[in-house]
LOTORZA-738870 format. One line per field, with one value per atom (N, C-alpha, C): residue in three letters; y, z, x. Coordinates in nm, 2 decimals, padded with zeros to 4 digits. Example, Ala and Ser with C-alpha at 12.3 -4.5 7.8 and 13.67 -1.06 7.14 Angstrom:
res	(ala,ala,ala,ser,ser,ser)
Y	(-00.57,-00.45,-00.33,-00.22,-00.11,00.00)
Z	(00.78,00.78,00.78,00.71,00.71,00.79)
X	(01.32,01.23,01.32,01.28,01.37,01.29)
//
This chain:
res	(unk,unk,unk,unk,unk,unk,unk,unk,unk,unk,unk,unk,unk,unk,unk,unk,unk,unk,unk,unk,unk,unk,unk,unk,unk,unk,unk,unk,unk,unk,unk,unk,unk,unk,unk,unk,unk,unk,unk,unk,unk,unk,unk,unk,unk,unk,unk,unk,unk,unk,unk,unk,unk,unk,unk,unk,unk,unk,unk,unk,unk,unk,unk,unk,unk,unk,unk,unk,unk,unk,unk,unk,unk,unk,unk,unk,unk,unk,unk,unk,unk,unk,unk,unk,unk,unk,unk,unk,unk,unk,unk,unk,unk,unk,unk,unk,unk,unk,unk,unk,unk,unk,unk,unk,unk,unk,unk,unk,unk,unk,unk,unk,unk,unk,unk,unk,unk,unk,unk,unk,unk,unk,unk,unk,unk,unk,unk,unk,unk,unk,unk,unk,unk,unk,unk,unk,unk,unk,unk,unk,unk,unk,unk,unk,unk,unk,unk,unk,unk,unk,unk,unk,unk,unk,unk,unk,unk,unk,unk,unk,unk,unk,unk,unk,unk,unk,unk,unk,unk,unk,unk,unk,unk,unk,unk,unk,unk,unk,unk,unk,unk,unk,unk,unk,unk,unk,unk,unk,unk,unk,unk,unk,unk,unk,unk,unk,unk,unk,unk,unk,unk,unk,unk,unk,unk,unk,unk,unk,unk,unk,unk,unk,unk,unk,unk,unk,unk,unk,unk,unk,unk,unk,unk,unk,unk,unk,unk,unk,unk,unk,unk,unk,unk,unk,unk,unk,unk,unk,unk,unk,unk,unk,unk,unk,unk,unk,unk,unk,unk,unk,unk,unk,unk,unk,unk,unk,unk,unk,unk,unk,unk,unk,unk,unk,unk,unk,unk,unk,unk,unk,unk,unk,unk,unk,unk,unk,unk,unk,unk,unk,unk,unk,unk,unk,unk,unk,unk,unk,unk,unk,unk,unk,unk,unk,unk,unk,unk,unk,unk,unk,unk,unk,unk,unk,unk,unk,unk,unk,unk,unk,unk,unk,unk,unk,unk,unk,unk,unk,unk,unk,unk,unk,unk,unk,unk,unk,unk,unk,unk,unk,unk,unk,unk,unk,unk,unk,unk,unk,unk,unk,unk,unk,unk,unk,unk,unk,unk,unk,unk,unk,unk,unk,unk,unk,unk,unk,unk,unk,unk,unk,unk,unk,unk,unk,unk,unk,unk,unk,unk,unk,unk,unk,unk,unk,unk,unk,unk,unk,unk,unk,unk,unk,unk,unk,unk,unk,unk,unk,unk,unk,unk,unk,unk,unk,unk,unk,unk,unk,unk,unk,unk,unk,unk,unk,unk,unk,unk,unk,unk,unk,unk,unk,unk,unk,unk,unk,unk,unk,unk,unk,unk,unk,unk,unk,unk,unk,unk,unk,unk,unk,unk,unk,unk,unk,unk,unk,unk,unk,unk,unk,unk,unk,unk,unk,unk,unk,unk,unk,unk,unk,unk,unk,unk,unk,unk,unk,unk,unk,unk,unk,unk,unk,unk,unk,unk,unk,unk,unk,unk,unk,unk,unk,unk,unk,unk,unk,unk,unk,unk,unk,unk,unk,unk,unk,unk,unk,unk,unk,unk,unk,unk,unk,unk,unk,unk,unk,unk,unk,unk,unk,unk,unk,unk,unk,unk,unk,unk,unk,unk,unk,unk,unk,unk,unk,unk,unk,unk,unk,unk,unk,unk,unk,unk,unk,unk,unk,unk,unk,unk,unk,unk,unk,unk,unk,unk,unk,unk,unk,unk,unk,unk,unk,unk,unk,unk,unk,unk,unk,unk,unk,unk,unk,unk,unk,unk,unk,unk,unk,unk,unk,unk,unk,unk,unk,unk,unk,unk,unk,unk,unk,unk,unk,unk,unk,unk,unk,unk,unk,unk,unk,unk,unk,unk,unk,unk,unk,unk,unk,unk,unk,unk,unk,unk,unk,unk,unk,unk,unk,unk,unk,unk,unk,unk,unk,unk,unk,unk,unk,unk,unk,unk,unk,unk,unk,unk,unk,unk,unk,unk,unk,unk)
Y	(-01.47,-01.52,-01.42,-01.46,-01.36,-01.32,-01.17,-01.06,-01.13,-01.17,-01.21,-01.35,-01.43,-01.56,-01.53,-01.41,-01.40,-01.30,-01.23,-01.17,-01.26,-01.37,-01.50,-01.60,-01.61,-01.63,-01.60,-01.47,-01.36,-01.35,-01.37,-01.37,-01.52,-01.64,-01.71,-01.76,-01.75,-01.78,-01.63,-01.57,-01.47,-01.50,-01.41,-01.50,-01.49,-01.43,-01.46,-01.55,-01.65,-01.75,-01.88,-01.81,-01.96,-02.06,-01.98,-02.06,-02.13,-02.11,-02.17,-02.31,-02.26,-02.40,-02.46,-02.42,-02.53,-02.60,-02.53,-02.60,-02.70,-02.63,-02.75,-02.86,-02.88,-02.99,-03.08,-02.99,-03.10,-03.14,-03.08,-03.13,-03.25,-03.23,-03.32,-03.44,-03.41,-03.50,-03.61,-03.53,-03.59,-03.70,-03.79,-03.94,-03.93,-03.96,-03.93,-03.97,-04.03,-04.09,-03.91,-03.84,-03.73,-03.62,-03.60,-03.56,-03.60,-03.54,-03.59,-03.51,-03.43,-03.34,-03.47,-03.42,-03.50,-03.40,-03.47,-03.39,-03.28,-03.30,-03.10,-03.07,-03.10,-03.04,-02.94,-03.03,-03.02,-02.87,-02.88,-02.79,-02.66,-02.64,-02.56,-02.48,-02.53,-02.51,-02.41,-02.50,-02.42,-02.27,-02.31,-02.16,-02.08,-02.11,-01.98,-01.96,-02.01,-01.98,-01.91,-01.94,-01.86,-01.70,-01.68,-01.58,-01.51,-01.56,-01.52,-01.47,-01.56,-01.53,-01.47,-01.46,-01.39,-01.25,-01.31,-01.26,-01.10,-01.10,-01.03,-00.93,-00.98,-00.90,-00.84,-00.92,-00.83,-00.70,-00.71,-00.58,-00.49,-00.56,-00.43,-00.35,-00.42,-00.38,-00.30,-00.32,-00.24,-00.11,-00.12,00.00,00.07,00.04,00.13,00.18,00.16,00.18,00.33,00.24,00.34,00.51,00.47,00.60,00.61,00.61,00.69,00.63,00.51,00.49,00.38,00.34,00.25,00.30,00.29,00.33,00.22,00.11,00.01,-00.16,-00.24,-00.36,-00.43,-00.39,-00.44,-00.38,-00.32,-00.29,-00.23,-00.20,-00.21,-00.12,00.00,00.12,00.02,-00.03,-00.06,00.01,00.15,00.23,00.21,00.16,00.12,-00.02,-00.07,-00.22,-00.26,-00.24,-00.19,-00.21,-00.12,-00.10,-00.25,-00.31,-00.42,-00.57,-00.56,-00.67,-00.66,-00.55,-00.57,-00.63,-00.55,-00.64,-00.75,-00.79,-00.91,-01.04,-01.00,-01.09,-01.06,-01.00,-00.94,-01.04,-01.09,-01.20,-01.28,-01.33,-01.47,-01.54,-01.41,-01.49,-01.47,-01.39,-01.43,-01.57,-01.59,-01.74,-01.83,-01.82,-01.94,-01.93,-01.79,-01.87,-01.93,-01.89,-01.93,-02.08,-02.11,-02.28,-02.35,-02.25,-02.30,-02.36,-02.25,-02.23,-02.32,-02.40,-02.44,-02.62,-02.70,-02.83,-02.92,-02.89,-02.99,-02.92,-02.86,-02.87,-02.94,-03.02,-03.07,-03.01,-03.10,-02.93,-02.90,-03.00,-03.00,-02.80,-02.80,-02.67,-02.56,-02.58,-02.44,-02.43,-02.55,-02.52,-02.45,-02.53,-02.48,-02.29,-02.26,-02.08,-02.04,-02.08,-02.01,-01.99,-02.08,-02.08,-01.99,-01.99,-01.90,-01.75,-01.71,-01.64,-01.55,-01.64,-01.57,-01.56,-01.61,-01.60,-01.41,-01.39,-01.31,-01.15,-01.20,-01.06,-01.05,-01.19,-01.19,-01.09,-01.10,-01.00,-00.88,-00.91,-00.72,-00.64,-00.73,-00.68,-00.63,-00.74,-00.69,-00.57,-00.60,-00.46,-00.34,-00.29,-00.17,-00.12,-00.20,-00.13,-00.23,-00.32,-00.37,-00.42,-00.43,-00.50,-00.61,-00.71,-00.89,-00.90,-01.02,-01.09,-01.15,-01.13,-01.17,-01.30,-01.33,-01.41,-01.54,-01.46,-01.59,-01.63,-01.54,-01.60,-01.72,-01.64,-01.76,-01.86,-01.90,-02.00,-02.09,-01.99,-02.12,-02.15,-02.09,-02.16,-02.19,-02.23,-02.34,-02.48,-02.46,-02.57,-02.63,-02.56,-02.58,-02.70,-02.63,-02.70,-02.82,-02.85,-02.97,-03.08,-03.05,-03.08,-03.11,-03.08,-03.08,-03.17,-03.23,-03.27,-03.39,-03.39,-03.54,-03.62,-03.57,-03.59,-03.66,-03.61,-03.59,-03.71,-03.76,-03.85,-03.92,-03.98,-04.03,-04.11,-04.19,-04.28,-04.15,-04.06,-04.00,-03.91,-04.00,-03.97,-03.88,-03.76,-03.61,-03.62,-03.68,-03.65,-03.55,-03.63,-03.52,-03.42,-03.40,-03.26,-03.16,-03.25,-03.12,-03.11,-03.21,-03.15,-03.09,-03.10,-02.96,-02.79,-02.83,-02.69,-02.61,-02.74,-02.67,-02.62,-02.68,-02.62,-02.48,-02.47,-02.39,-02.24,-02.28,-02.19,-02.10,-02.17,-02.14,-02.03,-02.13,-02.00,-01.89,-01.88,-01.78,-01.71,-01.75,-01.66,-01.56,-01.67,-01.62,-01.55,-01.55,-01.41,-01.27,-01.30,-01.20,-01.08,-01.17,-01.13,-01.08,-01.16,-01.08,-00.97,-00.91,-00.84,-00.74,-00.75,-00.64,-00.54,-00.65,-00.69,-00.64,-00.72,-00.76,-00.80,-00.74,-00.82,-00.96,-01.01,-01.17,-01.21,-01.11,-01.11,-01.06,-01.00,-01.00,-01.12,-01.23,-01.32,-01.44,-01.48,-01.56,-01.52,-01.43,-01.43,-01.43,-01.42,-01.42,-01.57,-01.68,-01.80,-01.88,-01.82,-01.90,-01.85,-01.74,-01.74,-01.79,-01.78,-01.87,-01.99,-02.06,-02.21,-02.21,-02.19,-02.18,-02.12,-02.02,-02.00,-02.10,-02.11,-02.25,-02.34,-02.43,-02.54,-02.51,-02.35,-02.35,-02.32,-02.30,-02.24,-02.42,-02.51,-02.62,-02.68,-02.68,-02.73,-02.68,-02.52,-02.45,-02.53,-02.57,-02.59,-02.76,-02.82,-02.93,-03.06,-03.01,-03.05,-03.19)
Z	(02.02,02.14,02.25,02.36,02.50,02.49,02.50,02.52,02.64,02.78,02.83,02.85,02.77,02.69,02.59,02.53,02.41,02.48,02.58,02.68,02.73,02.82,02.87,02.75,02.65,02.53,02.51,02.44,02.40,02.52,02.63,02.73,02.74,02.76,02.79,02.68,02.54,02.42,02.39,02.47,02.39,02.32,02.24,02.11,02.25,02.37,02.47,02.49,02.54,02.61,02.50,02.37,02.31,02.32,02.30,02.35,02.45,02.56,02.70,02.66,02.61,02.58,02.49,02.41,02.28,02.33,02.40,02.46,02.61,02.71,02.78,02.69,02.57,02.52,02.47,02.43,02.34,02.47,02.54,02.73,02.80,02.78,02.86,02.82,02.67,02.61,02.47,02.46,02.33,02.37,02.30,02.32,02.40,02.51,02.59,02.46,02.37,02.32,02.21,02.22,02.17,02.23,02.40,02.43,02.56,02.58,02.63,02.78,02.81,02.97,03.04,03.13,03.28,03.31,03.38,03.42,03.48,03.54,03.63,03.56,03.45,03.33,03.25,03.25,03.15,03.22,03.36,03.40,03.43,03.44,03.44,03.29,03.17,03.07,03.02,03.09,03.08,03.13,03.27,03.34,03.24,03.21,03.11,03.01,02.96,02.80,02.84,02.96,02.98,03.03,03.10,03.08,03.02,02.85,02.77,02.66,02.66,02.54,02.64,02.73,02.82,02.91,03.00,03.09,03.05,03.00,02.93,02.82,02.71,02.59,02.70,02.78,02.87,02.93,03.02,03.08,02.98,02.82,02.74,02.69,02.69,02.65,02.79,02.87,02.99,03.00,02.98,03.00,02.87,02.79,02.71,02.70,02.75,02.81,02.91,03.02,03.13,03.04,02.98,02.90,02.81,02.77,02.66,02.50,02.49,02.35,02.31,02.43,02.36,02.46,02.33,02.44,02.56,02.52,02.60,02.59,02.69,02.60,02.53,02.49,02.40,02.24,02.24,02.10,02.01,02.04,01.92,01.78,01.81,01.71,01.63,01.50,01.41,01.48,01.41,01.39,01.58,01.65,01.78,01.81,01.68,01.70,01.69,01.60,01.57,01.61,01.77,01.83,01.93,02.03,02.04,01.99,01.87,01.78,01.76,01.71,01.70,01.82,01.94,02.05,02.09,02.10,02.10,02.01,01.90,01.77,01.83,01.87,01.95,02.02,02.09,02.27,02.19,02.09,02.05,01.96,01.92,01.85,01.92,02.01,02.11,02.15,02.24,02.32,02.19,02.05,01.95,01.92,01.98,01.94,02.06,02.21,02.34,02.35,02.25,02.26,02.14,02.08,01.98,02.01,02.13,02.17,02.24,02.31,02.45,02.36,02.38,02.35,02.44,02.57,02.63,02.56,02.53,02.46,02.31,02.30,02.20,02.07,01.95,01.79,01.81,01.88,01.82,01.89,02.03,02.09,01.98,01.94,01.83,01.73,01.64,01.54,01.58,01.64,01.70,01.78,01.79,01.84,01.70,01.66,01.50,01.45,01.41,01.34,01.42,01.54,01.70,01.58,01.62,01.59,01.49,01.38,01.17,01.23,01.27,01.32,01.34,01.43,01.52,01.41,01.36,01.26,01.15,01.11,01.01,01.01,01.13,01.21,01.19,01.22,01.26,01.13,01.03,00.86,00.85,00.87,00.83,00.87,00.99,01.08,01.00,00.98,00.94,00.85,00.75,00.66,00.66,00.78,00.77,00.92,00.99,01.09,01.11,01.07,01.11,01.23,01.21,01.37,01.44,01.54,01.60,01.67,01.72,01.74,01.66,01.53,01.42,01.41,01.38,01.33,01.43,01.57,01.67,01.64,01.66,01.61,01.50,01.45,01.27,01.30,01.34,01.37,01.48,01.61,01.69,01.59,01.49,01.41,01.36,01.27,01.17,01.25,01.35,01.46,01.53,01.54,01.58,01.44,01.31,01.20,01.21,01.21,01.20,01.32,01.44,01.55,01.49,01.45,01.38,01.28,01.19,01.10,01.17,01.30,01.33,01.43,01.47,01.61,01.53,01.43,01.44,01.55,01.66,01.72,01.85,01.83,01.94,01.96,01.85,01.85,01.85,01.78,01.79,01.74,01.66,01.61,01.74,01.87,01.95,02.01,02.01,02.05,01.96,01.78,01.66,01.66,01.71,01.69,01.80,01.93,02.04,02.00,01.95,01.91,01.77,01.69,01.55,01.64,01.73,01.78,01.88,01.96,02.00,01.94,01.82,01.72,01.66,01.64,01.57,01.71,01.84,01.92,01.97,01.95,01.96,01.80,01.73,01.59,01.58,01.65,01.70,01.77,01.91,02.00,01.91,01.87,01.81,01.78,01.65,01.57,01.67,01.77,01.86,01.91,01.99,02.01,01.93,01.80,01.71,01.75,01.72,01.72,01.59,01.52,01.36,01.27,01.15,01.03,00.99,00.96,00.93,00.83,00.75,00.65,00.76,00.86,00.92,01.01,01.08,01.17,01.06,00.96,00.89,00.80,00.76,00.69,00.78,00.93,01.01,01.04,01.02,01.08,00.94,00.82,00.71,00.71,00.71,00.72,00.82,00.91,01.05,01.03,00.97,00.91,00.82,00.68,00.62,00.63,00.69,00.74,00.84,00.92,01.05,00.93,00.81,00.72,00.66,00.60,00.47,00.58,00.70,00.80,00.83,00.85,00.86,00.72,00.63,00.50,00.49,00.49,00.46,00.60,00.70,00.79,00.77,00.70,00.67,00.75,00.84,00.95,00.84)
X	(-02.32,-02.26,-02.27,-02.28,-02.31,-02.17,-02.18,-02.08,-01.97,-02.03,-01.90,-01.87,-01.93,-01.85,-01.72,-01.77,-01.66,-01.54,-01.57,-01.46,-01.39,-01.47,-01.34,-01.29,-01.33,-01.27,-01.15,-01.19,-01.07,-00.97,-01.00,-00.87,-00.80,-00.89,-00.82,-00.72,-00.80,-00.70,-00.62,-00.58,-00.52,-00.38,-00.34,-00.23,-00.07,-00.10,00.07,00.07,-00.08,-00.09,-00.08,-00.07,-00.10,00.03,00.16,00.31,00.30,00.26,00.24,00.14,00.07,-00.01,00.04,00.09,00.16,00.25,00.32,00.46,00.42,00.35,00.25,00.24,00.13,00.11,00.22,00.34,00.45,00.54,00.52,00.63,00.55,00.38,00.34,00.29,00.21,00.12,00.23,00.32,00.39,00.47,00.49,00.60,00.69,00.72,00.87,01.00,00.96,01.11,01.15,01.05,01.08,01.13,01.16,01.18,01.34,01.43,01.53,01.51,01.43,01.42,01.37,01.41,01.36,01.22,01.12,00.96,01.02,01.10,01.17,01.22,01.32,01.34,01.20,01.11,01.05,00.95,00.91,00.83,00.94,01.07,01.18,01.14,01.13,01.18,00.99,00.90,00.73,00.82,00.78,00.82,00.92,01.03,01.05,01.04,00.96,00.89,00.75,00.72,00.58,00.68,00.78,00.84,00.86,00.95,00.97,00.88,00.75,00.68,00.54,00.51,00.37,00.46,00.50,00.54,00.60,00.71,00.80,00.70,00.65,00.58,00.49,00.44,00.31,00.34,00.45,00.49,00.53,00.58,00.62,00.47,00.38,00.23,00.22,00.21,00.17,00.20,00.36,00.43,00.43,00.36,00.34,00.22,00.10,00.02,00.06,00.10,00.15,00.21,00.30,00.40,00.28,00.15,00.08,00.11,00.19,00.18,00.06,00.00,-00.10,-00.20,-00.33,-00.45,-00.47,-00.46,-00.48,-00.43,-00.41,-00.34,-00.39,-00.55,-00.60,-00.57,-00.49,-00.44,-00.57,-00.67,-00.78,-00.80,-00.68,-00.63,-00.52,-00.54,-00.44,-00.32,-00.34,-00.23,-00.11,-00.16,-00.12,-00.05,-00.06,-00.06,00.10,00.17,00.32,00.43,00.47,00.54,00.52,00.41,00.40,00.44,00.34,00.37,00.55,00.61,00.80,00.84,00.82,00.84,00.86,00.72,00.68,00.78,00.78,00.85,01.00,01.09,01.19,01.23,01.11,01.12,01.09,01.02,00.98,01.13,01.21,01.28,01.43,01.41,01.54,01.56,01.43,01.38,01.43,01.40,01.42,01.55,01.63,01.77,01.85,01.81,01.83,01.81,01.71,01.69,01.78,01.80,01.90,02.02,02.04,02.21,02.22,02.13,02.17,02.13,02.23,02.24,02.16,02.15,02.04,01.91,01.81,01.67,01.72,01.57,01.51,01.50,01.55,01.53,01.43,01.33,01.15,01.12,01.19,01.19,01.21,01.29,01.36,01.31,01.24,01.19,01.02,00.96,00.81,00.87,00.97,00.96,00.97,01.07,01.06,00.95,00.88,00.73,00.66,00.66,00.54,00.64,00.75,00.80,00.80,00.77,00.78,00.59,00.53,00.37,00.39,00.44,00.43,00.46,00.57,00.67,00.57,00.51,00.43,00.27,00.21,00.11,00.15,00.27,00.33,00.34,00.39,00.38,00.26,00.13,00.02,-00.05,00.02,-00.11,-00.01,00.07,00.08,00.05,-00.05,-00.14,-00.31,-00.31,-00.43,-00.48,-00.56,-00.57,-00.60,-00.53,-00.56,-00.59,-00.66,-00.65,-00.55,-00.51,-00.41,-00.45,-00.59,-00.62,-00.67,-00.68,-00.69,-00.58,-00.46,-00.31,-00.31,-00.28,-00.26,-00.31,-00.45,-00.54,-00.50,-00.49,-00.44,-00.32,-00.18,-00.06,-00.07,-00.12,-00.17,-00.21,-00.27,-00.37,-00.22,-00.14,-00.07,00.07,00.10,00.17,00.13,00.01,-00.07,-00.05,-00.08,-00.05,00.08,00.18,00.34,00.37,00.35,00.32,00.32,00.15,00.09,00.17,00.21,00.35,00.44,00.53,00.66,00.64,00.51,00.46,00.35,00.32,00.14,00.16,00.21,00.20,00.12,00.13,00.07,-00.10,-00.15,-00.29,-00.36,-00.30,-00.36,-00.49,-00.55,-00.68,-00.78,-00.76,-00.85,-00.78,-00.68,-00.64,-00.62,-00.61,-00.67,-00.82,-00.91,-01.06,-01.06,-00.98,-01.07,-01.03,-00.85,-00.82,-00.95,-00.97,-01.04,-01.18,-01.28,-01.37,-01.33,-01.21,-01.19,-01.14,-01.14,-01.06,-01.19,-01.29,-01.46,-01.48,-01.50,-01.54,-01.48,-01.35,-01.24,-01.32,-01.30,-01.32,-01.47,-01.56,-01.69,-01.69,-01.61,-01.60,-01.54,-01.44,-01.39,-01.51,-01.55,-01.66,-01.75,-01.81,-01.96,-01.90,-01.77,-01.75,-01.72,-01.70,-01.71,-01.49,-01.50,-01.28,-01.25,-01.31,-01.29,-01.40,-01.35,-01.46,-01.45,-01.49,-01.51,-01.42,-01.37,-01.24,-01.12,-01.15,-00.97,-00.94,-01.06,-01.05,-01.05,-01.14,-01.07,-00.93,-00.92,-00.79,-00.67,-00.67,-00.61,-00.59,-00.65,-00.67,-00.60,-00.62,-00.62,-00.45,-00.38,-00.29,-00.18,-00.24,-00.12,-00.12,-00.23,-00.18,-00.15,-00.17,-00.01,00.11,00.15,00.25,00.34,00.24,00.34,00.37,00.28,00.29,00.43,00.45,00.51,00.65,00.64,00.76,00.88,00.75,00.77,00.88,00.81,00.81,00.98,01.01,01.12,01.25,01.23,01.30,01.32,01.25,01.28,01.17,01.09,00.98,00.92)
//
């Protein structure tokens, strides 16, 4: 794959941005009878989840950056990966109890952060003695959640929006790899575990 195909890749799927897009799809594309927001409700509620789960984790990568604890926000040192990933899982699972607390959002909201959430802590386990993919995790529980979706809605026709994510998922996994990110055992075993985990997260929550 050309080197900066798999750069705009790796950026545009990066694993901050994938909440934004998960939650886009279940605000805009899913059944209205599943959701109780009003459309300004609904674009209120984007905006701070892209806050909470991009916005927020980002400037803590930055500034750690800035203060010398990460070479860069590309994480590419395991041994760097850590202090982020806790972070990160910190803000993912604040937001999932924020949607908890608050009786106007949808359960569908609370349970889909949880899962993004156990994703996230679950990464953070591994990197400290292995380097997974973080963009396979994402990838596969993006998948696993489309799955859980299709269940909870068949009237809502995911079949093509699980074949764009599954093709987008191959060329995310492929950049990885061309760029020389990861071995082919940390980007698949990254991908194979964020979909069973979102499945078995589902399964445990009652989904």
């Amino acid at each position: 794959m050309n080197r900066s195909l798999a750069q705009v890749l790796s950026v545009v799927f990066h694993p901050l941005l994938l909440p934004t897009y998960l939650f886009g799809f279940i605000l805009f594309y899913m059944p209205a009878p599943m959701l109780s927001l009003t459309m300004m409700g609904r674009w209120i509620m984007l905006g701070m989840l892209f806050f909470t789960t991009f916005v927020i984790p980002g400037l803590g990568a930055y500034t750690m950056v800035r203060t010398g604890q990460l070479d860069s926000v590309e994480m590419d040192r395991r041994e760097q990966r850590g202090l982020p990933l806790l972070f990160t899982g910190v803000c993912y699972g604040l937001t999932a109890y924020l949607l908890h607390r608050e009786s106007d959002f949808d359960s569908i909201f609370y349970f889909v952060m949880v899962i993004m959430a156990a994703t996230v802590f679950y990464t953070y386990a591994v990197s400290l003695f292995w380097k997974i993919s973080a963009h396979g995790v994402g990838m596969g529980g993006g998948l696993g959640l489309l799955l859980i979706l299709n269940r909870l809605a068949p009237e809502a026709m995911m079949m093509a929006p699980i074949a764009v994510l599954l093709l987008s998922a191959g060329a995310v996994l492929s950049a990885r790899l061309s760029l020389h990110k990861h071995s082919p055992a940390q980007v698949y075993t990254g991908f194979a575990s964020g979909l069973l985990l979102a499945l078995m997260a589902a399964f445990v929550m009652g989904l």
